[in-house]
mmCIF file of the C-alpha atoms, coordinates in Angstrom:
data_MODEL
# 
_entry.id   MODEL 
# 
loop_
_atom_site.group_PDB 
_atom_site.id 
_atom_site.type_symbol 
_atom_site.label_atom_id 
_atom_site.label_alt_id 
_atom_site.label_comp_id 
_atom_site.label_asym_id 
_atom_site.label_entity_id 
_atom_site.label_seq_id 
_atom_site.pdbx_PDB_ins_code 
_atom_site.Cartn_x 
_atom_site.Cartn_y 
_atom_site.Cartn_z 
_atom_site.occupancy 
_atom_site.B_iso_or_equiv 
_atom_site.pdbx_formal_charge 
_atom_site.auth_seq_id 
_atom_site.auth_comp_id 
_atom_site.auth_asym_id 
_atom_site.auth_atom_id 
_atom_site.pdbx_PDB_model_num 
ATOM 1   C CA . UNK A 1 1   ? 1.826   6.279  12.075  1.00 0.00 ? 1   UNK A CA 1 
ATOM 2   C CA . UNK A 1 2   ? 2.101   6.564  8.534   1.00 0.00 ? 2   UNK A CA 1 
ATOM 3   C CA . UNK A 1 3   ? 4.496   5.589  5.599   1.00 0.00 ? 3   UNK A CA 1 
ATOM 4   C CA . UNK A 1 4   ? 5.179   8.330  3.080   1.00 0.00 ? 4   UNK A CA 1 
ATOM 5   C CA . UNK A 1 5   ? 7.071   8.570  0.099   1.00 0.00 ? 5   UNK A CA 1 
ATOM 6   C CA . UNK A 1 6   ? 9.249   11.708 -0.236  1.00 0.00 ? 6   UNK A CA 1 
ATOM 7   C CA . UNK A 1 7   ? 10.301  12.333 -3.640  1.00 0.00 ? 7   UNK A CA 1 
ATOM 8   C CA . UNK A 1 8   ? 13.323  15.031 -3.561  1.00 0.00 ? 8   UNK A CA 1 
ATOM 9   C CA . UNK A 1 9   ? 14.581  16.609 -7.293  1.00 0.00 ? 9   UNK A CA 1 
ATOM 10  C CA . UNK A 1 10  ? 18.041  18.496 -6.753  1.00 0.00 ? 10  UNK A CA 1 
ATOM 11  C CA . UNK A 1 11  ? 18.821  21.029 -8.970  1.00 0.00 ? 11  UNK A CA 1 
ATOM 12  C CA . UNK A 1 12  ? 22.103  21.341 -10.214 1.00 0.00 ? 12  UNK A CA 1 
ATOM 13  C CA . UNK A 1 13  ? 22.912  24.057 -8.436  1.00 0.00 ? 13  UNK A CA 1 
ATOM 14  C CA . UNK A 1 14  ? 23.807  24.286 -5.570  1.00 0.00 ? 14  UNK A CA 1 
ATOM 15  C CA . UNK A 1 15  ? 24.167  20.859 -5.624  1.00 0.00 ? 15  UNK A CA 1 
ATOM 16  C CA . UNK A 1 16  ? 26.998  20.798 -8.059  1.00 0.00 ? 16  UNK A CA 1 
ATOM 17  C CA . UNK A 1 17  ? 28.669  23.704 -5.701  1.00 0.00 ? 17  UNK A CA 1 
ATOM 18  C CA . UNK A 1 18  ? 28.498  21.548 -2.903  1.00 0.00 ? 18  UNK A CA 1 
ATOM 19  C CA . UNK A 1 19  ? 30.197  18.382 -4.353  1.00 0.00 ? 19  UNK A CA 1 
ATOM 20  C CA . UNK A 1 20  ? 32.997  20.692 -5.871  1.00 0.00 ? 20  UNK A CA 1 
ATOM 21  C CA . UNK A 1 21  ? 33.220  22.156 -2.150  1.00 0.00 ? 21  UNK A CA 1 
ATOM 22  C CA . UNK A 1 22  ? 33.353  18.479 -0.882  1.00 0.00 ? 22  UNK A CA 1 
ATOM 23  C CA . UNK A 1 23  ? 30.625  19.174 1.168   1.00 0.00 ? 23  UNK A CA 1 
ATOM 24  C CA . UNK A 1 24  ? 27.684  17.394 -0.059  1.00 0.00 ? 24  UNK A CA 1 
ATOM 25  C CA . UNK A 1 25  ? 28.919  14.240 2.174   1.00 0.00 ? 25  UNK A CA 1 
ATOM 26  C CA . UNK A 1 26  ? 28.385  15.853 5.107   1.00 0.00 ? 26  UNK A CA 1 
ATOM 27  C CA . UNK A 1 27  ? 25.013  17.700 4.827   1.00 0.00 ? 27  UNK A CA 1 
ATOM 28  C CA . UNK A 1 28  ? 23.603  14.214 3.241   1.00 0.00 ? 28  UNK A CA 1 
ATOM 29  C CA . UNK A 1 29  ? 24.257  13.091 6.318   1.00 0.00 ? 29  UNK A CA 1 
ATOM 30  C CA . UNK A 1 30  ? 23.060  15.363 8.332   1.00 0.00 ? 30  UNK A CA 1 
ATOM 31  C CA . UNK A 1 31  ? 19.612  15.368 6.745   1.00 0.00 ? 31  UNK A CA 1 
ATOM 32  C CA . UNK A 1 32  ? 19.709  11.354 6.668   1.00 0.00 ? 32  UNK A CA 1 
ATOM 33  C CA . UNK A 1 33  ? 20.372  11.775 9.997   1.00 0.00 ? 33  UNK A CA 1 
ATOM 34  C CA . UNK A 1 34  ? 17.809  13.836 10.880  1.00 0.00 ? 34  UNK A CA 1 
ATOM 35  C CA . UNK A 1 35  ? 14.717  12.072 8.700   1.00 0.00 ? 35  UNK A CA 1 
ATOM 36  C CA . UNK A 1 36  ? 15.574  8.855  9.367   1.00 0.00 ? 36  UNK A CA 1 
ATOM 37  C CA . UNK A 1 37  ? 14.285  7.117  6.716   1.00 0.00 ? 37  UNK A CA 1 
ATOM 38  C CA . UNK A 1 38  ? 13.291  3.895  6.520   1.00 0.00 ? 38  UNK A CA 1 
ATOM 39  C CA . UNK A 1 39  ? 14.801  3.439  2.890   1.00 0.00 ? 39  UNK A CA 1 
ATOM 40  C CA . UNK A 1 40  ? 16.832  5.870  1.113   1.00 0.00 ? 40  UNK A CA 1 
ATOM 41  C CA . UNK A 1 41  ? 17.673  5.436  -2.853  1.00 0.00 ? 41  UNK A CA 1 
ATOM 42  C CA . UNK A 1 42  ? 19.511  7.981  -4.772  1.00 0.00 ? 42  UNK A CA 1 
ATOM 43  C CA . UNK A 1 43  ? 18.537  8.150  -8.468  1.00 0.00 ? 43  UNK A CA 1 
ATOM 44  C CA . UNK A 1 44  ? 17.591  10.625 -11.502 1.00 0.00 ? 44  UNK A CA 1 
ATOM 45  C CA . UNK A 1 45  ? 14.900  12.151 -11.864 1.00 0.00 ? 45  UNK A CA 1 
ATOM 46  C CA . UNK A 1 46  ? 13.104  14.595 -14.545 1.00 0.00 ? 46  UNK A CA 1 
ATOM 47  C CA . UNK A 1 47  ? 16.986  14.392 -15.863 1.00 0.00 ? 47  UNK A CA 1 
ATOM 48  C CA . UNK A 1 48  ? 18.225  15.933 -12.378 1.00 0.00 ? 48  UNK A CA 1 
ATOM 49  C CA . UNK A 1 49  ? 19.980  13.997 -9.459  1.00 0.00 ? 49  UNK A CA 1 
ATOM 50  C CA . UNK A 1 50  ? 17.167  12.987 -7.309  1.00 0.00 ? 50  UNK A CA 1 
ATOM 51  C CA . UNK A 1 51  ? 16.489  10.657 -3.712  1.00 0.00 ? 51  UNK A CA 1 
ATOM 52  C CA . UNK A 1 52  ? 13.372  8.909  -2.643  1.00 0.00 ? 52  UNK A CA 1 
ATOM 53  C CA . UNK A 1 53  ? 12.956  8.199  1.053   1.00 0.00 ? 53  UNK A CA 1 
ATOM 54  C CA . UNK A 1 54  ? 10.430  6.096  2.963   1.00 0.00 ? 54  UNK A CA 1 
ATOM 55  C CA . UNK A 1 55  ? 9.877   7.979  6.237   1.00 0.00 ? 55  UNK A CA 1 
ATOM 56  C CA . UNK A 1 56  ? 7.310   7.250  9.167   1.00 0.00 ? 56  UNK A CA 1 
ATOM 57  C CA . UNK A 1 57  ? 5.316   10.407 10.248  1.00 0.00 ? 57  UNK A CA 1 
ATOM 58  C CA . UNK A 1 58  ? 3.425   10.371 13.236  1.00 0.00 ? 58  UNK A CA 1 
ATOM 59  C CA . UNK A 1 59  ? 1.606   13.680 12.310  1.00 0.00 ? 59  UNK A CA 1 
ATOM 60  C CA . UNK A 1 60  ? 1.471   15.836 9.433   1.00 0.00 ? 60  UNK A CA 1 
ATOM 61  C CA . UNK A 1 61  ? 2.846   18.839 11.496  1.00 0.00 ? 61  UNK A CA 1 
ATOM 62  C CA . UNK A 1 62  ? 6.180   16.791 10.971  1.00 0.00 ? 62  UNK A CA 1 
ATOM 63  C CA . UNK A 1 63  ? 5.942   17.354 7.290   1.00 0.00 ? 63  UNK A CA 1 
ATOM 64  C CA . UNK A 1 64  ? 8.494   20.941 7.566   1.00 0.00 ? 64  UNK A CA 1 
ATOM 65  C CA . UNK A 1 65  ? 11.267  18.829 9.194   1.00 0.00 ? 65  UNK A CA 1 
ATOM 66  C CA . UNK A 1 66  ? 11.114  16.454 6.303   1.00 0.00 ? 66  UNK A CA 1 
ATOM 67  C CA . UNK A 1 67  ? 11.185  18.927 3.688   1.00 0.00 ? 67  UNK A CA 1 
ATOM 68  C CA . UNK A 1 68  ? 12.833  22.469 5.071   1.00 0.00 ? 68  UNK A CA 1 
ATOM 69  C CA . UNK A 1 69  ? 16.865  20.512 5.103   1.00 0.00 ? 69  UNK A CA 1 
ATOM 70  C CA . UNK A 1 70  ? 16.348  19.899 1.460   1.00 0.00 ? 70  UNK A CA 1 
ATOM 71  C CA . UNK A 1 71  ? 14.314  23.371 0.549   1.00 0.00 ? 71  UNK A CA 1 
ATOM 72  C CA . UNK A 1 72  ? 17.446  25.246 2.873   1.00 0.00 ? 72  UNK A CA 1 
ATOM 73  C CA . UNK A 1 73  ? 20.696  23.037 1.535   1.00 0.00 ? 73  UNK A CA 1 
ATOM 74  C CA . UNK A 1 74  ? 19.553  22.353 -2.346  1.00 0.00 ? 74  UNK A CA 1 
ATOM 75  C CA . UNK A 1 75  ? 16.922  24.580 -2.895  1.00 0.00 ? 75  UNK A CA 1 
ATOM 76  C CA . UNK A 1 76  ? 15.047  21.337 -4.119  1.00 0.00 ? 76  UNK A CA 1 
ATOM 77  C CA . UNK A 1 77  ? 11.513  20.284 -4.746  1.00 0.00 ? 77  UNK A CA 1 
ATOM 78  C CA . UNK A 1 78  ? 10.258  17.904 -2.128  1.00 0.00 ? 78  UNK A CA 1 
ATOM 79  C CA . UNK A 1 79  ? 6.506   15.911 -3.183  1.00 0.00 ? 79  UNK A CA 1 
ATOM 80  C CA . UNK A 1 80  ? 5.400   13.717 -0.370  1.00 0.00 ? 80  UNK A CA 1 
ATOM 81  C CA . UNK A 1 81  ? 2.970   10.201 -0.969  1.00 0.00 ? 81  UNK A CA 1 
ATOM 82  C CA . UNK A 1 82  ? 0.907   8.571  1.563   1.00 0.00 ? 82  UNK A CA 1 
ATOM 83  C CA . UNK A 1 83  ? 2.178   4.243  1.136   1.00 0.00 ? 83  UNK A CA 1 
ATOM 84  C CA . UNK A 1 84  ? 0.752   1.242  2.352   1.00 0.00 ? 84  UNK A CA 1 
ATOM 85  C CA . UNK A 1 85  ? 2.246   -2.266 2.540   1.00 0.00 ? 85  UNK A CA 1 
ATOM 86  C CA . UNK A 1 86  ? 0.620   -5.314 1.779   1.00 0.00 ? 86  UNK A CA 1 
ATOM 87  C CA . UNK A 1 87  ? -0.489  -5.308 5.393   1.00 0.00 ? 87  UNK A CA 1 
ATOM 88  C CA . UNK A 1 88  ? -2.027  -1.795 5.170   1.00 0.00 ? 88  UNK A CA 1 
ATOM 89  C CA . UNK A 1 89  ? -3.923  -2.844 2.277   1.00 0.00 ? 89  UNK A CA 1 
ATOM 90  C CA . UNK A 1 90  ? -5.369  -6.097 3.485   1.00 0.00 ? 90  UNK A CA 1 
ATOM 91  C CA . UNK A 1 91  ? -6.566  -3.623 6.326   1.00 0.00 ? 91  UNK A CA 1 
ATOM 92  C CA . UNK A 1 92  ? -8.393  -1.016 3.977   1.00 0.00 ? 92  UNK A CA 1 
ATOM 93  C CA . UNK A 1 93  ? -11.280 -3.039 3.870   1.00 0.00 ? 93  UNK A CA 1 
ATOM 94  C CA . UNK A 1 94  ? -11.705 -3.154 0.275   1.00 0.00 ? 94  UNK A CA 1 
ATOM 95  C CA . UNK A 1 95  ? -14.445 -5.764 -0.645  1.00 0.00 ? 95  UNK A CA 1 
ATOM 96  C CA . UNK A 1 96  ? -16.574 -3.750 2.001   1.00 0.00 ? 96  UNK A CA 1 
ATOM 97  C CA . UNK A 1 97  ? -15.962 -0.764 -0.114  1.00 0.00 ? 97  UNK A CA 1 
ATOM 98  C CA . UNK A 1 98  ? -16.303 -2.758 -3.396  1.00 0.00 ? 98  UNK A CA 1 
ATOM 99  C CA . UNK A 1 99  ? -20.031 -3.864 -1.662  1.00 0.00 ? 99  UNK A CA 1 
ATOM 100 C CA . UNK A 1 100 ? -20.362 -0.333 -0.792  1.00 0.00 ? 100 UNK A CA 1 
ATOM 101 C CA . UNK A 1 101 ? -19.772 1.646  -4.021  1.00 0.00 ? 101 UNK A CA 1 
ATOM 102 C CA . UNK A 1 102 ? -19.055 -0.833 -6.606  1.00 0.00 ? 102 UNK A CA 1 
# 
């Protein structure tokens, strides 16, 4: 399993459509629903509304069904970053790959 980081930018529209609508409750939750995400914060970003989400993927064939809900509802741009945890690090073996290449 893996840890990624998925970095969502919303444009203002539809976005702002879909909070006039009162709608934009209800497909957040949806997609939260459906990603599951370890950790979801909701913040700006390049000066739009954005989210970042922490989200375990077993394989990278998983990566549509992250991405599509936000592509379909917000017609937003989705960037995805491998993470590690302290514990992932400790396990990348890197004074072997200091020795190695350093």
């Amino acid at each position: 399993m893996m840890k990624m980081l998925l970095m969502v930018e919303f444009p203002n529209e539809p976005f702002n459509a879909l909070v006039r609508s009162g709608k934009i409750g209800e497909i957040m939750g949806r997609i939260l629903e459906s990603i599951k995400p370890e950790t979801a914060y909701f913040t700006e970003q390049e000066g739009m509304r954005g989210g970042i989400f922490l989200i375990n993927v077993q394989d990278s064939s998983e990566i549509p069904s992250f991405a599509e809900p936000f592509f379909l509802n917000f017609e937003a741009t989705c960037k995805f970053r491998l993470a590690m945890n302290p514990q992932d690090l400790q396990r990348a073996g890197l004074d072997a790959l200091g020795k190695t290449w350093g």
